[in-house]
VMD Tcl script that draws the C-alpha trace (Angstrom):
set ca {
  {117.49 128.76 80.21}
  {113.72 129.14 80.25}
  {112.48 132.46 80.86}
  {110.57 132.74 84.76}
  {107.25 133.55 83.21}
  {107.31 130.40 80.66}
  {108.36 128.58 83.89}
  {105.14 129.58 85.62}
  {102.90 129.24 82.70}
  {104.09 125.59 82.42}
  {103.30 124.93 86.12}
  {99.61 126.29 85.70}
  {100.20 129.14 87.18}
  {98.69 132.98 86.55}
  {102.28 134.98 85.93}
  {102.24 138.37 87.92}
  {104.85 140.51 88.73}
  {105.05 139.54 92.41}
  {105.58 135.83 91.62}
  {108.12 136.49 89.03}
  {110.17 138.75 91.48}
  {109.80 136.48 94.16}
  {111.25 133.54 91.86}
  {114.33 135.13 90.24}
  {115.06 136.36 93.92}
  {115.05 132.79 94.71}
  {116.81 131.63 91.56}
  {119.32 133.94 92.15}
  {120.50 133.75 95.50}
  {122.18 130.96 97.76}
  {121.47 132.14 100.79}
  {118.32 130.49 101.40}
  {116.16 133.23 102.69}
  {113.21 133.76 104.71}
  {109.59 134.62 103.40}
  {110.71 137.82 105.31}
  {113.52 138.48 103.87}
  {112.51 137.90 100.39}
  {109.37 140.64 101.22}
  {112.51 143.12 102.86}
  {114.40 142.98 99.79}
  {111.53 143.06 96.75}
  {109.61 145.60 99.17}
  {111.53 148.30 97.59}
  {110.93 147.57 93.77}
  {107.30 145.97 94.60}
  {106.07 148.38 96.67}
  {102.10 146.77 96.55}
  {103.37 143.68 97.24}
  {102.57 142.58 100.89}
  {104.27 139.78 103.18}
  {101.37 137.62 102.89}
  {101.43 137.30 98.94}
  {105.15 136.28 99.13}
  {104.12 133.57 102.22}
  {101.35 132.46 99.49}
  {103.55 132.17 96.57}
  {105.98 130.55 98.36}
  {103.27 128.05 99.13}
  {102.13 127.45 95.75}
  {106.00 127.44 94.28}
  {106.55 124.34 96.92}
  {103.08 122.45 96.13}
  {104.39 123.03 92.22}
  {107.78 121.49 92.84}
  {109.29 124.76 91.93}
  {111.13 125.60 95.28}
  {112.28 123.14 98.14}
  {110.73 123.98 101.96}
  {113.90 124.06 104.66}
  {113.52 124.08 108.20}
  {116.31 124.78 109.75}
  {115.35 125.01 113.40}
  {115.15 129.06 113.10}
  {110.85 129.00 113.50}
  {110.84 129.88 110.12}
  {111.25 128.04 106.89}
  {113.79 128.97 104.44}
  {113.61 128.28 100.90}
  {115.87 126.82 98.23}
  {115.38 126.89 94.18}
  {117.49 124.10 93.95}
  {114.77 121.20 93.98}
  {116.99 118.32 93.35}
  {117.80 116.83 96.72}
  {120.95 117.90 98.10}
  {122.12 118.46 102.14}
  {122.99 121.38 103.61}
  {125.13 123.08 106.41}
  {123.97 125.76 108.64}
  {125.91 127.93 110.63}
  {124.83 127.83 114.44}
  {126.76 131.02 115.06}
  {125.67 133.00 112.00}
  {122.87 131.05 110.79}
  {123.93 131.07 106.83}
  {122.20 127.72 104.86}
  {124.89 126.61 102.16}
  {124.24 123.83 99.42}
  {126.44 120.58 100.16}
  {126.82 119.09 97.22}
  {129.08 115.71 98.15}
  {128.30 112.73 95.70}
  {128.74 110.82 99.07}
  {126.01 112.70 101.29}
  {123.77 113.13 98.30}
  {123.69 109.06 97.54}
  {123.15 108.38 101.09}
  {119.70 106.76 99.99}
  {121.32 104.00 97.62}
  {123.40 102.80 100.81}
  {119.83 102.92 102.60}
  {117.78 101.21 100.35}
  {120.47 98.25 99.88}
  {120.19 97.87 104.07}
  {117.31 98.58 104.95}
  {115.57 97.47 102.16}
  {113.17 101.40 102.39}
  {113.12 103.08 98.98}
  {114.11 107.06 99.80}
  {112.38 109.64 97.65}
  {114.03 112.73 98.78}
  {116.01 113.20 101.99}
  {116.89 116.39 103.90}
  {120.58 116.02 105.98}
  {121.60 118.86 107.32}
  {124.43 119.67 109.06}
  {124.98 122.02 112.06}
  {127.93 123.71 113.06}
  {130.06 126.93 112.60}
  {130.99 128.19 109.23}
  {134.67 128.87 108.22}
  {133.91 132.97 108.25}
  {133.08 132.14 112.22}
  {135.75 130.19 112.96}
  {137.75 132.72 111.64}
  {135.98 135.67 113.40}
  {136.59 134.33 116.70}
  {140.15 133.60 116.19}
  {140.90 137.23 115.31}
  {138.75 138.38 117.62}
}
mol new
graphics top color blue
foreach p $ca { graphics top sphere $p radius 0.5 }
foreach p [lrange $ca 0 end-1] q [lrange $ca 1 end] { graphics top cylinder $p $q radius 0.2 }
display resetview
């Protein structure tokens, strides 16, 4: 696997320790986070680094194609490293984002192109509803 700063470099972009954190956070989680969380979480080994620069490189990571823009219907966008398009679930009790990955959801734009004859570059399903960890919450509750 490439190393993060040969990733950037490739991309065109000036490799700095905020942008590196801010990746591997990103390549390493599946939780989909925030722009705020990410800042709460690197804020204690990047202490210069401010909320803005992580809302900027988050903004040049998604212009690159490095990281995939989710909006969820929180008011804020999450963010996924996983750029190949793929659906997702959310939680409407919890709000955790997981990856779907479901050869049937994920070809939905074949199906699509054959009947409606509209050629799908990317699509974004997501699906709403309450997580197993919930459901099981509530029961014991």
């Amino acid at each position: 696997m490439k190393e993060t700063a040969q990733i950037l470099r490739e991309k065109g972009l000036k490799v700095t320790p905020q942008r590196i954190a801010v990746y591997n956070m990103l390549l390493n989680s599946t939780e989909h986070p925030n722009a705020e969380t990410i800042y709460r979480a690197l804020e204690p080994t990047n202490p210069t680094m401010s909320l803005a620069t992580v809302y900027k490189t988050l903004d040049y990571f998604k212009q690159l194609g490095l990281v995939q823009e989710l909006n969820v219907g929180e008011g804020s966008s999450r963010y996924d490293a996983v750029v190949k398009c793929h659906p997702h679930t959310v939680c409407m009790q919890c709000g955790k984002v997981q990856d779907l990955f479901l050869d049937e959801l994920t070809e939905i734009h074949k199906k699509v192109k054959e009947e409606l004859d509209f050629q799908v570059n990317c699509e974004q399903l997501i699906l709403y509803g309450i997580c197993g960890d919930c459901r099981k919450n509530k029961i014991e509750a």
